[in-house]
N, C-alpha and C positions, 0 to 999 in steps of 0.2 A: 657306543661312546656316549659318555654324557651330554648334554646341551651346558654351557657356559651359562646360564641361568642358574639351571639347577645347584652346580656346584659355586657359584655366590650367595647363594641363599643359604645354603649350610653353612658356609665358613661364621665362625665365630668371633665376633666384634668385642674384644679386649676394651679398647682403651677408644676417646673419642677428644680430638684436643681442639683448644679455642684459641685466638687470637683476642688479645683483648678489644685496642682501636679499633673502631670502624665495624667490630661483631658484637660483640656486648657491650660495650658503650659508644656514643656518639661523642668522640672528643675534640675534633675537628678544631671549636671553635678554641678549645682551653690552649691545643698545640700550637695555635695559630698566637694566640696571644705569649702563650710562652716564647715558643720561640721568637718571636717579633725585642720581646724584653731582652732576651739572650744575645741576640744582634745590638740593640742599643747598651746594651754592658759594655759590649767590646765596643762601641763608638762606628759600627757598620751601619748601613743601609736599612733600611725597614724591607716585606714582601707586602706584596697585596696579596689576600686571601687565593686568587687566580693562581698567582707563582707560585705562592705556598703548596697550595695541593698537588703540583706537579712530580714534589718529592715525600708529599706526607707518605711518612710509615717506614721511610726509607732506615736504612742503618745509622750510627753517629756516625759512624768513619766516612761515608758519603755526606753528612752533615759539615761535618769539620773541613774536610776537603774541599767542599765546595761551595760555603759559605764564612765559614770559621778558620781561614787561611792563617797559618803561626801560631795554631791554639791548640793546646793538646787532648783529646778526649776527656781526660779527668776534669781539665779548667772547663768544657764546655758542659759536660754531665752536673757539674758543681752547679754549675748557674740554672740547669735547666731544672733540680731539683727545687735549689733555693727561690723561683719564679712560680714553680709548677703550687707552691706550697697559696701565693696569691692568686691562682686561677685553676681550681680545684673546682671552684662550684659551676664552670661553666662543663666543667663534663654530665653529662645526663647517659643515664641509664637505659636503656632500649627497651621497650614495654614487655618484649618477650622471654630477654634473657633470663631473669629469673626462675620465671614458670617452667622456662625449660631446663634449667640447672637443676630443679626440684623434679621435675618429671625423671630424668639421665640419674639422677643419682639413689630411685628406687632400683636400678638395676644392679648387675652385677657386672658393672664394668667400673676401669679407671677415668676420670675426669684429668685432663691435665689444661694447662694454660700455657702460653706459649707468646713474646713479646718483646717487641725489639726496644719497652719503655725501659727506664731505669727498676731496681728492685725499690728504692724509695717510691718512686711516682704509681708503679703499681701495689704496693703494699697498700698506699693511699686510698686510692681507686677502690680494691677488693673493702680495705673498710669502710669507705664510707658507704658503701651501697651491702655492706652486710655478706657478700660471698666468700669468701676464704673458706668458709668450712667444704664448698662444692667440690675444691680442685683437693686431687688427690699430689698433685705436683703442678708446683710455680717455675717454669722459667722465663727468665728476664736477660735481658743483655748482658747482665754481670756476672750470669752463669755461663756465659759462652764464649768462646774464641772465634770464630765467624758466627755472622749474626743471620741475621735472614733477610 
């Protein structure tokens, strides 16, 4: 019988996917402000950066739910777009992502991307930091029926 080692090493590695937040960029501080804006639209409460992180990354529909009470995903996606477009530049770039996008993409595998942001606020993101060409497939929240 084989050792479980051995047949890991063989198996062959397809496809290898990212999450954008929190792995190739550091947005923390742009979501925080974003959504901070998104709450004063609707005339709610502000978080402090502490509460915020509690749900960063989380789905809309846990967003809505439980800060965005009577608002419907589309009204809260709307603002978080129109917001996210004045706190763009606070997203940075993680110093390694790239190099490793270029390293993964001399191989013979798929690249995909995988994101619970809007397809707007990520389209954003990939351009201004120049990757789109990396991902062989984008999905975004707008592509899915549950999210992650």
């Amino acid at each position: 019988m084989k050792k479980e080692e051995d047949i890991v090493q063989k198996r062959e590695v397809k496809a290898i996917l990212f999450d954008l937040d929190g792995v190739l960029v550091d947005s923390i501080d742009a979501w925080l402000n974003v959504f901070n804006d998104t709450l004063k639209y609707f005339g709610l409460k502000t978080l402090s950066k502490k509460e915020f992180i509690k749900d960063f990354g989380a789905p809309i529909e846990q967003d809505v739910k439980k800060y965005f009470k009577g608002k419907t995903i589309s009204e809260v996606e709307e603002v978080y777009n129109k917001n996210f477009k004045k706190r763009r530049k606070h997203v940075r770039l993680f110093p390694q992502s790239k190099p490793t996008l270029e390293k993964l993409k001399k191989y013979p595998i798929k690249i995909g991307l995988i994101t619970n942001s809007t397809r707007f606020i990520t389209s954003a993101i990939l351009n201004c930091f120049k990757l789109t060409k990396y991902f062989d497939a984008v999905i975004t929240m707008n592509d899915v029926k549950r999210r992650k």
